[in-house]
VEXFILUM-249321 format. One record per residue: residue in one letter; x, y, z of N, C-alpha, C, O, CB in turn; residue number from 1. Coordinates in steps of 0.2 Angstrom, whole numbers, padded with zeros to 4 digits. Glycine has a CB too. Layout:
BEGIN
+---+-------+-------+-------+-------+-------+-------+-------+-------+-------+-------+-------+-------+-------+-------+-------+-----+
| r |   n.x |   n.y |   n.z |  ca.x |  ca.y |  ca.z |   c.x |   c.y |   c.z |   o.x |   o.y |   o.z |  cb.x |  cb.y |  cb.z |   k |
+---+-------+-------+-------+-------+-------+-------+-------+-------+-------+-------+-------+-------+-------+-------+-------+-----+
| a |     X |     Y |     Z |     X |     Y |     Z |     X |     Y |     Z |     X |     Y |     Z |     X |     Y |     Z | NUM |
...
+---+-------+-------+-------+-------+-------+-------+-------+-------+-------+-------+-------+-------+-------+-------+-------+-----+
***
This chain:
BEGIN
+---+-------+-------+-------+-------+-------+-------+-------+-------+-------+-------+-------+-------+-------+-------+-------+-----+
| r |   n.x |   n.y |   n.z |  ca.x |  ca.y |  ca.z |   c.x |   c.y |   c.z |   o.x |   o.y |   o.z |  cb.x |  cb.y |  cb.z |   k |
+---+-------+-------+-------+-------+-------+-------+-------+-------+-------+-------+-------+-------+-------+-------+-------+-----+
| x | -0311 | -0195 |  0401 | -0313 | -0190 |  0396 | -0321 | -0189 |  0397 | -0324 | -0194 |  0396 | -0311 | -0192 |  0389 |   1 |
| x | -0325 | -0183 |  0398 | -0329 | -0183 |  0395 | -0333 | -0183 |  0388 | -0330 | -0181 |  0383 | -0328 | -0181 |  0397 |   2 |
| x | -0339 | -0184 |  0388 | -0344 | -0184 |  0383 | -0340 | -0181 |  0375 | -0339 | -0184 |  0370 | -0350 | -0178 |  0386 |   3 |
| x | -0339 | -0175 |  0376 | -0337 | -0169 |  0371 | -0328 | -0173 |  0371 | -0328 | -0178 |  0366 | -0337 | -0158 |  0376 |   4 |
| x | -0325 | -0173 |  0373 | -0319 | -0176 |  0372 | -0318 | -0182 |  0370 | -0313 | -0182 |  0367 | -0316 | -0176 |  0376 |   5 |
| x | -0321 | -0187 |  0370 | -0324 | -0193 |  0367 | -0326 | -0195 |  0361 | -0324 | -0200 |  0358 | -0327 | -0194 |  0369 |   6 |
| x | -0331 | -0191 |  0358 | -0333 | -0191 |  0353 | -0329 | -0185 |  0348 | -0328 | -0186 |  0342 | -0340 | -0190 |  0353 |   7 |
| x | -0328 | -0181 |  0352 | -0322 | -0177 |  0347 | -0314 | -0182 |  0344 | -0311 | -0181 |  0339 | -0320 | -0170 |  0352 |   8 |
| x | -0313 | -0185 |  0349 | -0306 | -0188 |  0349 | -0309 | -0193 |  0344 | -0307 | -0195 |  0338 | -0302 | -0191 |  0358 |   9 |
| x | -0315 | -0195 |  0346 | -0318 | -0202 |  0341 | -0318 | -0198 |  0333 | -0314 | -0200 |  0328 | -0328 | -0205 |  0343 |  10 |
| x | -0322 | -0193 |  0332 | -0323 | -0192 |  0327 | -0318 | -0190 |  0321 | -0319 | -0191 |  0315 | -0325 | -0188 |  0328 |  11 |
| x | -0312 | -0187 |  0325 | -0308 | -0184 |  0321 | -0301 | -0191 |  0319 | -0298 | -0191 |  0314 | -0305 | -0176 |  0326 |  12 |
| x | -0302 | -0196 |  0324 | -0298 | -0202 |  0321 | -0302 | -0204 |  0316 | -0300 | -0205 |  0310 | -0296 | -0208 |  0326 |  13 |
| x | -0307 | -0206 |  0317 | -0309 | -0211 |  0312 | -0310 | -0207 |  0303 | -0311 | -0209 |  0297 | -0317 | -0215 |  0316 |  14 |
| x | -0311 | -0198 |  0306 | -0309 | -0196 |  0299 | -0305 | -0194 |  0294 | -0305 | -0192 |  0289 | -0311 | -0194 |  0299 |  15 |
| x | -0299 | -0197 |  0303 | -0292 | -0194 |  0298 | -0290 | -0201 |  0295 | -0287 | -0200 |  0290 | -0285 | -0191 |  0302 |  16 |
| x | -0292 | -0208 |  0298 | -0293 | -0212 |  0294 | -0288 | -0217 |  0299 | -0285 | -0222 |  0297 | -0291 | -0210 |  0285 |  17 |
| x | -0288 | -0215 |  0305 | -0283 | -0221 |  0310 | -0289 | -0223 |  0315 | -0293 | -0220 |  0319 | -0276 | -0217 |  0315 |  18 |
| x | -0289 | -0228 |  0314 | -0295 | -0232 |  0317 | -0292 | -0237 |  0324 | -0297 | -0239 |  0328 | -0298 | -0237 |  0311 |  19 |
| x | -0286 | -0238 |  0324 | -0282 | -0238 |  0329 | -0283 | -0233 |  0337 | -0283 | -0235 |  0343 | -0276 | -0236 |  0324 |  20 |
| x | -0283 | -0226 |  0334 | -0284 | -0222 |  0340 | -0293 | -0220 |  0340 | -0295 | -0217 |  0345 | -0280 | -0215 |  0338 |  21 |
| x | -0298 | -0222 |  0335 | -0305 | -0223 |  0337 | -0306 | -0227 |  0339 | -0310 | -0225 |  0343 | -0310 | -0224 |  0333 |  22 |
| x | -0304 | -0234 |  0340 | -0307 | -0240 |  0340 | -0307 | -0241 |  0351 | -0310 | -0244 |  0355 | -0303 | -0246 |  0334 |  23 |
| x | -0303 | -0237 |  0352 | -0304 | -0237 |  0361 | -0308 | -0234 |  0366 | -0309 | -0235 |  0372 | -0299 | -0235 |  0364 |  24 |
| x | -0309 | -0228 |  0359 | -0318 | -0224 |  0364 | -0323 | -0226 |  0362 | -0328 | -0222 |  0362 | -0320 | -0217 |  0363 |  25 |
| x | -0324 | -0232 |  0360 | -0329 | -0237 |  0358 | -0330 | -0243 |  0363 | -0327 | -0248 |  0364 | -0327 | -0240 |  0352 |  26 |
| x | -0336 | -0241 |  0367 | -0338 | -0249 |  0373 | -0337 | -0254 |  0366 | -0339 | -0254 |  0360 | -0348 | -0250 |  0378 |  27 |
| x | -0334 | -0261 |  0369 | -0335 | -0265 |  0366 | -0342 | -0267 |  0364 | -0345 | -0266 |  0358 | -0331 | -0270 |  0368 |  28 |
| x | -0344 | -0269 |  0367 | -0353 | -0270 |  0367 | -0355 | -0264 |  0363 | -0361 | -0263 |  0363 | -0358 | -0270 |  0376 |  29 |
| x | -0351 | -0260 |  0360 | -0356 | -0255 |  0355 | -0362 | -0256 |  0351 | -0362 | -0261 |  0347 | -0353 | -0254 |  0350 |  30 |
| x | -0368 | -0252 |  0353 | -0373 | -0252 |  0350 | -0374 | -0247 |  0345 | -0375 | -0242 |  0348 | -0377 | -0252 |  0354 |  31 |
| x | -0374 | -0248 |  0338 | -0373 | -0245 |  0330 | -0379 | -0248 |  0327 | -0380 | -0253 |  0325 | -0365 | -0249 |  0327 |  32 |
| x | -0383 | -0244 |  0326 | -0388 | -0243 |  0322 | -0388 | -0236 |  0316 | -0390 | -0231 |  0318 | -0394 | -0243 |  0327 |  33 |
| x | -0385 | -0238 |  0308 | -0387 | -0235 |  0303 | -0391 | -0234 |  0299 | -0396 | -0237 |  0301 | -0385 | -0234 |  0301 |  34 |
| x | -0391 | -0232 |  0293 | -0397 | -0231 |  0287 | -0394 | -0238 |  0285 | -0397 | -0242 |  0283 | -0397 | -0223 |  0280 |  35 |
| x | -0386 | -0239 |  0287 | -0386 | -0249 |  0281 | -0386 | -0252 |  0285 | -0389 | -0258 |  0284 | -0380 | -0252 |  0275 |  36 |
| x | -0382 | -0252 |  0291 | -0381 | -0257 |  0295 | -0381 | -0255 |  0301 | -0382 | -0249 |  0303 | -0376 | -0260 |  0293 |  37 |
| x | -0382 | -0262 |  0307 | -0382 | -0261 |  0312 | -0376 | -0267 |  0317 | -0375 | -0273 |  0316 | -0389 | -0261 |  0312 |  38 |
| x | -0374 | -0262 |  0322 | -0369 | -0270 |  0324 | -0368 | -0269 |  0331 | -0367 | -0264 |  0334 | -0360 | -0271 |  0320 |  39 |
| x | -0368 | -0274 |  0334 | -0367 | -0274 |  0343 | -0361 | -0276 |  0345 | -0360 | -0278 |  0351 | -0372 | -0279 |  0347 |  40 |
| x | -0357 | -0276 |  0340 | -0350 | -0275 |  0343 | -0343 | -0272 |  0340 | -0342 | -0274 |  0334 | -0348 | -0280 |  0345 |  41 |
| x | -0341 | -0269 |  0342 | -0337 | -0263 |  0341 | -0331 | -0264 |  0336 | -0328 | -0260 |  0332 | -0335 | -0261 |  0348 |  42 |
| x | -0329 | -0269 |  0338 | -0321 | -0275 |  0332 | -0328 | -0273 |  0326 | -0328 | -0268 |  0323 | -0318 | -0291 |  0336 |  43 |
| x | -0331 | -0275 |  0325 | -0336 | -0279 |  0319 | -0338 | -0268 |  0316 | -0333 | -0265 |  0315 | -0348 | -0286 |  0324 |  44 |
| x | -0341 | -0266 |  0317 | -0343 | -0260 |  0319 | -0335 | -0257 |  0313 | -0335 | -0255 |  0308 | -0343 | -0259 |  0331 |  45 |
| x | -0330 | -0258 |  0319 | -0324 | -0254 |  0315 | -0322 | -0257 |  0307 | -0322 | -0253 |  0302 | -0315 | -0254 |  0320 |  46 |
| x | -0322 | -0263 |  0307 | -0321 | -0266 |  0301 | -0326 | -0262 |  0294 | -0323 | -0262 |  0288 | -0323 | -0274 |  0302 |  47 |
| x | -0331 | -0260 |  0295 | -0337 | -0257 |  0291 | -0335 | -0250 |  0291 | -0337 | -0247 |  0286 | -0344 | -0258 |  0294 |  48 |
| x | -0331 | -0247 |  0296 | -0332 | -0241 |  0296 | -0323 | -0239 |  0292 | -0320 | -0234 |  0290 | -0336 | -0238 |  0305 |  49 |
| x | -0321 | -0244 |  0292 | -0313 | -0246 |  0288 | -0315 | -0247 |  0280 | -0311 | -0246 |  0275 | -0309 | -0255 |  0293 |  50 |
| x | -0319 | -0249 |  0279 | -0321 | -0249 |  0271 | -0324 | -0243 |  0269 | -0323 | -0241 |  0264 | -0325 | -0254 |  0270 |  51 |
| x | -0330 | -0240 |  0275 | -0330 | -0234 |  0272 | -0325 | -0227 |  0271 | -0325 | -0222 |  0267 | -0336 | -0232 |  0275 |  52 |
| x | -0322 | -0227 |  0275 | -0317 | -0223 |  0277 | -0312 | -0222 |  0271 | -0309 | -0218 |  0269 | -0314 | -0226 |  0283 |  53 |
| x | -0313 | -0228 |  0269 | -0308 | -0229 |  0263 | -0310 | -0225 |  0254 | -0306 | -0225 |  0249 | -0308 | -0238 |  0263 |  54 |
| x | -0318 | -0223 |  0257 | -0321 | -0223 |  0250 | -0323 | -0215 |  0252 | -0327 | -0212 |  0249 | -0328 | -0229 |  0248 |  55 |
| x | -0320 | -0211 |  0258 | -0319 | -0204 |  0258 | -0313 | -0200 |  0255 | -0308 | -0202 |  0255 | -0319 | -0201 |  0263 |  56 |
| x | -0317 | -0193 |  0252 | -0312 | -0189 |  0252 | -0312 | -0184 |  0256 | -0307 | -0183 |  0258 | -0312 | -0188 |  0247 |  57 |
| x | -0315 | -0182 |  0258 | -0316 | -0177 |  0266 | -0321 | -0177 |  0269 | -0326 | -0180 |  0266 | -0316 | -0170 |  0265 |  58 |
| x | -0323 | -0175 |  0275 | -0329 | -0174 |  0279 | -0327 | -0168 |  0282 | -0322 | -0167 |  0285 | -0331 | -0179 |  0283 |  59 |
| x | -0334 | -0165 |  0280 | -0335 | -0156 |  0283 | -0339 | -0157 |  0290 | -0345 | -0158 |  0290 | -0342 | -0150 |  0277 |  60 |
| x | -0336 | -0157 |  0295 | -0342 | -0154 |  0301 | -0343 | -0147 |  0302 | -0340 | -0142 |  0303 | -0340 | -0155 |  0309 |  61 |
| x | -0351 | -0148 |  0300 | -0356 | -0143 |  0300 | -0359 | -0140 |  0306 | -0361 | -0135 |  0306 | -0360 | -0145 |  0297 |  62 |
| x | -0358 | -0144 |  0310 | -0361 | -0140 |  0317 | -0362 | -0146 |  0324 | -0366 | -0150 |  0322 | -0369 | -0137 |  0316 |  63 |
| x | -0360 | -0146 |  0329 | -0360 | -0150 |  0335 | -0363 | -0148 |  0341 | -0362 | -0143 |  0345 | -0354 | -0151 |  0336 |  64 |
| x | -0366 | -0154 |  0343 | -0372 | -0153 |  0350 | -0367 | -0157 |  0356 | -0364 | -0162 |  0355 | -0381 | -0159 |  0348 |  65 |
| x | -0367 | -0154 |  0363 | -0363 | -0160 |  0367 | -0366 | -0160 |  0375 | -0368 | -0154 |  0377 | -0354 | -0158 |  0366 |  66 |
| x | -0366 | -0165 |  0378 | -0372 | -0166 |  0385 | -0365 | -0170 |  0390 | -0359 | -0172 |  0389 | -0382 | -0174 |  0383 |  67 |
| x | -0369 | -0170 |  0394 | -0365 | -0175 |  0399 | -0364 | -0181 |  0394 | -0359 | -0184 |  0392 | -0369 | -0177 |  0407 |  68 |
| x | -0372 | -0181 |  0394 | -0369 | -0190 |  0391 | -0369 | -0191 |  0385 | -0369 | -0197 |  0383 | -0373 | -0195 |  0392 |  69 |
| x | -0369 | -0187 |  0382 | -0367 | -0188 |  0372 | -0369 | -0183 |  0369 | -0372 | -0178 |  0371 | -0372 | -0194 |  0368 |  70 |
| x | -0368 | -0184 |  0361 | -0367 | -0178 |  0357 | -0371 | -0179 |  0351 | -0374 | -0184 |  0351 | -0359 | -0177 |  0354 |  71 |
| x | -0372 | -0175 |  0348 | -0374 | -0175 |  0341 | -0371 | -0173 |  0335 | -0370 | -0167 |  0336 | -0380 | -0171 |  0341 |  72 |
| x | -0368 | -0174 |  0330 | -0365 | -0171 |  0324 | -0367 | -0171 |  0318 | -0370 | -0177 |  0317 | -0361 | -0172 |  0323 |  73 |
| x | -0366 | -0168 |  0313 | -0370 | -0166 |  0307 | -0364 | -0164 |  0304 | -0359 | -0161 |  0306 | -0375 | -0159 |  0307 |  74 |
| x | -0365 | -0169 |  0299 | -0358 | -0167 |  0294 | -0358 | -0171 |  0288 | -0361 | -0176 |  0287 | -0349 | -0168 |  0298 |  75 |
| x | -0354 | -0167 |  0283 | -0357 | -0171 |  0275 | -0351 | -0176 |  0276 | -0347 | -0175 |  0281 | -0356 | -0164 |  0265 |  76 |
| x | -0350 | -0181 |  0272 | -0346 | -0185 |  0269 | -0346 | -0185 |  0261 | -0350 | -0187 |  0258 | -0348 | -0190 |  0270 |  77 |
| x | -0338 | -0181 |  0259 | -0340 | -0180 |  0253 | -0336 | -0188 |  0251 | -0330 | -0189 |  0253 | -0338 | -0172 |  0249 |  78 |
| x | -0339 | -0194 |  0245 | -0336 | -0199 |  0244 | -0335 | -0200 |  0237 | -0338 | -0195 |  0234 | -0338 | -0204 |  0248 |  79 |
| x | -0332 | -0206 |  0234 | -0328 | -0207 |  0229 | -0332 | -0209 |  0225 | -0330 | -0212 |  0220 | -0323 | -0210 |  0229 |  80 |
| x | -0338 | -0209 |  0226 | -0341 | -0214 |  0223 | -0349 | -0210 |  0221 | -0351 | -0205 |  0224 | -0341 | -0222 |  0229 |  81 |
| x | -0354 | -0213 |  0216 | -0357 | -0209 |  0213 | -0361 | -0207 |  0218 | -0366 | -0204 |  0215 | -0360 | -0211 |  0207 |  82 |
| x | -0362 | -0208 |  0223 | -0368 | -0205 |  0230 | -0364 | -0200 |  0230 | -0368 | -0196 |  0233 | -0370 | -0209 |  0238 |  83 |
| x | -0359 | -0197 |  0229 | -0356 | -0188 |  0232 | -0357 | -0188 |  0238 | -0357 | -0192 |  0243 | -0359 | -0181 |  0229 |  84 |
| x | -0359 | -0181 |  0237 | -0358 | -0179 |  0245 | -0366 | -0181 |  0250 | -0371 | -0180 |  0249 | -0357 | -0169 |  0246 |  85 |
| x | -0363 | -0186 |  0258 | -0369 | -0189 |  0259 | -0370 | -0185 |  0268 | -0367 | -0185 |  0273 | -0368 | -0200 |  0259 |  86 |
| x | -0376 | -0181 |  0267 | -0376 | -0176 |  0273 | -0378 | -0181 |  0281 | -0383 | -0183 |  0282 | -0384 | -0169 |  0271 |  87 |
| x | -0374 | -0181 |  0284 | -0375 | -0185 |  0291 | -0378 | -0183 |  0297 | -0378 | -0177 |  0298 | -0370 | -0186 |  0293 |  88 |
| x | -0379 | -0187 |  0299 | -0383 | -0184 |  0306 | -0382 | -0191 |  0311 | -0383 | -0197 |  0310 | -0392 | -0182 |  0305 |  89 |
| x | -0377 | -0187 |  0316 | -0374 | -0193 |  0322 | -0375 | -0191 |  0327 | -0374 | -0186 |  0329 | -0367 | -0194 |  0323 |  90 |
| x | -0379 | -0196 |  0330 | -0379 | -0196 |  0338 | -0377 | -0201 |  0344 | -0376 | -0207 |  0344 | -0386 | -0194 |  0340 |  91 |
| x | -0376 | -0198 |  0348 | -0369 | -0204 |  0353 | -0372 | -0204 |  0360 | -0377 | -0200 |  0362 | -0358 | -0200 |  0354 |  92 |
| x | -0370 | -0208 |  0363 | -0369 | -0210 |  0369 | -0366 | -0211 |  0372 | -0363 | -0215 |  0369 | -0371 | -0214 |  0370 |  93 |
| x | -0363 | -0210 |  0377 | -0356 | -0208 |  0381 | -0359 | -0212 |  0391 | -0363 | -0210 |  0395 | -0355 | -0196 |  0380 |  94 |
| x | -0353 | -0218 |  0389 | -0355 | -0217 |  0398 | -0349 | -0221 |  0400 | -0349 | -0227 |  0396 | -0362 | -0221 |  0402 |  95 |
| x | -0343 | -0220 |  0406 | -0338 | -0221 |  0408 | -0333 | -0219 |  0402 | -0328 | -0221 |  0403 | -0339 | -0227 |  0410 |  96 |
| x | -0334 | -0216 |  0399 | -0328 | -0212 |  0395 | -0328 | -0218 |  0388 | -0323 | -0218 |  0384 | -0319 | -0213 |  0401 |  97 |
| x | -0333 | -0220 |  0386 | -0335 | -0224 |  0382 | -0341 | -0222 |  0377 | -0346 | -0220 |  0380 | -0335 | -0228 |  0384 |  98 |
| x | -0340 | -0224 |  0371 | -0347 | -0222 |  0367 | -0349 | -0229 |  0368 | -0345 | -0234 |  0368 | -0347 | -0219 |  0357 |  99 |
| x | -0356 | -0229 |  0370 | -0359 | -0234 |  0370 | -0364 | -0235 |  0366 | -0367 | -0240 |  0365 | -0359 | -0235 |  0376 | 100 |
| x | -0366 | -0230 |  0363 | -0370 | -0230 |  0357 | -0371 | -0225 |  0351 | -0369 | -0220 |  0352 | -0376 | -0229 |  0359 | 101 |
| x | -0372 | -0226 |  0346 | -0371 | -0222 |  0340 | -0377 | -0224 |  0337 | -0379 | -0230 |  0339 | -0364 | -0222 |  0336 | 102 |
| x | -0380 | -0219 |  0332 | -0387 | -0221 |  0328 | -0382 | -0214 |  0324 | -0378 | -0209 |  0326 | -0399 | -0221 |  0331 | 103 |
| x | -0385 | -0217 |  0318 | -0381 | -0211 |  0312 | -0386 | -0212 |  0306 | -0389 | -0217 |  0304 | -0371 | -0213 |  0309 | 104 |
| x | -0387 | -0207 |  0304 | -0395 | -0204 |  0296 | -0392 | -0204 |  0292 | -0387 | -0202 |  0294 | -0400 | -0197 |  0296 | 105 |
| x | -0393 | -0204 |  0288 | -0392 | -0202 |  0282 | -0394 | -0206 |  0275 | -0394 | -0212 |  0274 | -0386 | -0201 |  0283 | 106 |
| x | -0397 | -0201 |  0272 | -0399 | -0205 |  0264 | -0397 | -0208 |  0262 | -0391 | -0206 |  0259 | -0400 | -0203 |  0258 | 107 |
| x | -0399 | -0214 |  0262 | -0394 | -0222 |  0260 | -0397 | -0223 |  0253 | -0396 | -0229 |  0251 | -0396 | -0232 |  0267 | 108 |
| x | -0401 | -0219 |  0248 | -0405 | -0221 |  0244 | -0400 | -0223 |  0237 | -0402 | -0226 |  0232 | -0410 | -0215 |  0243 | 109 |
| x | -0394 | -0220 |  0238 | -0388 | -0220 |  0233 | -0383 | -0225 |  0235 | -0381 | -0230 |  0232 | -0384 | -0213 |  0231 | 110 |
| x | -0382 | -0224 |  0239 | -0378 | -0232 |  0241 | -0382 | -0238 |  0240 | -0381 | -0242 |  0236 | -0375 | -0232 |  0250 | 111 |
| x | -0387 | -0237 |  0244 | -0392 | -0244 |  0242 | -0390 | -0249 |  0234 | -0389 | -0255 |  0232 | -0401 | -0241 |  0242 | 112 |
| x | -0391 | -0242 |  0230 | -0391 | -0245 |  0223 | -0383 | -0246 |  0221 | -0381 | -0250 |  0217 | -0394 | -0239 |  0218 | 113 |
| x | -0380 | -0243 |  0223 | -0373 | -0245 |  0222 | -0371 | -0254 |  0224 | -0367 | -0257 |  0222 | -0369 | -0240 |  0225 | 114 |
| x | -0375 | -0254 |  0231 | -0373 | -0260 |  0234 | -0379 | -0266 |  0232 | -0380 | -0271 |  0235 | -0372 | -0258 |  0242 | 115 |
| x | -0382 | -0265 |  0224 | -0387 | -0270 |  0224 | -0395 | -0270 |  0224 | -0399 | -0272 |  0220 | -0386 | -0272 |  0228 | 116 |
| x | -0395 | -0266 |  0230 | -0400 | -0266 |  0234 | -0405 | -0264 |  0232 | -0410 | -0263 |  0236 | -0398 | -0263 |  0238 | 117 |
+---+-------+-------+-------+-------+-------+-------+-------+-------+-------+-------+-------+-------+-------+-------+-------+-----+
***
């Protein structure tokens, strides 16, 4: 699969909430750097992204960038929880038919407080 097919196939599993069919376009050695967390491997990586997932009610993609070797996306997360809707910004890495990196933005300033922080 290419770039575009990858992170699309990625995107749309992990938002439909099967993480089963995300979790194989993911190099294991995944490199994951967000606004909360950060993790270098990909088992670890899905577990986090299985608890948030859990705390959506939808996500809008708003608009998508795509290269040979990776993508960019923009899309809200609207969630359950008093942070609402949290506007995203994802960008990937793609090589051998694998995301091999992801960094993702977003104002962590309401989660933070929710989680303590």
């Amino acid at each position: 699969m290419d770039a575009k097919q990858v992170v699309t196939h990625y995107h749309n599993a992990w938002t439909g909430g099967d993480m089963a069919a995300a979790r194989p376009c993911l190099a294991d050695d995944l490199d994951f750097q967000g606004s909360i967390d950060a993790f270098r491997r990909a088992d670890d990586f899905i577990v986090a992204l299985t608890m948030f997932q859990k705390m959506l009610r939808s996500v809008n993609l708003i608009q998508s960038f795509y290269s040979e070797s990776g993508a960019a996306l923009l899309y809200d997360c609207d969630t359950m929880s008093p942070a609402g809707v949290l506007r995203t910004a994802e960008f990937f890495t793609v090589k051998g038919g694998k995301i091999t990196s992801i960094r993702l933005v977003f104002d962590a300033t309401e989660l933070r407080k929710l989680m303590g922080g």
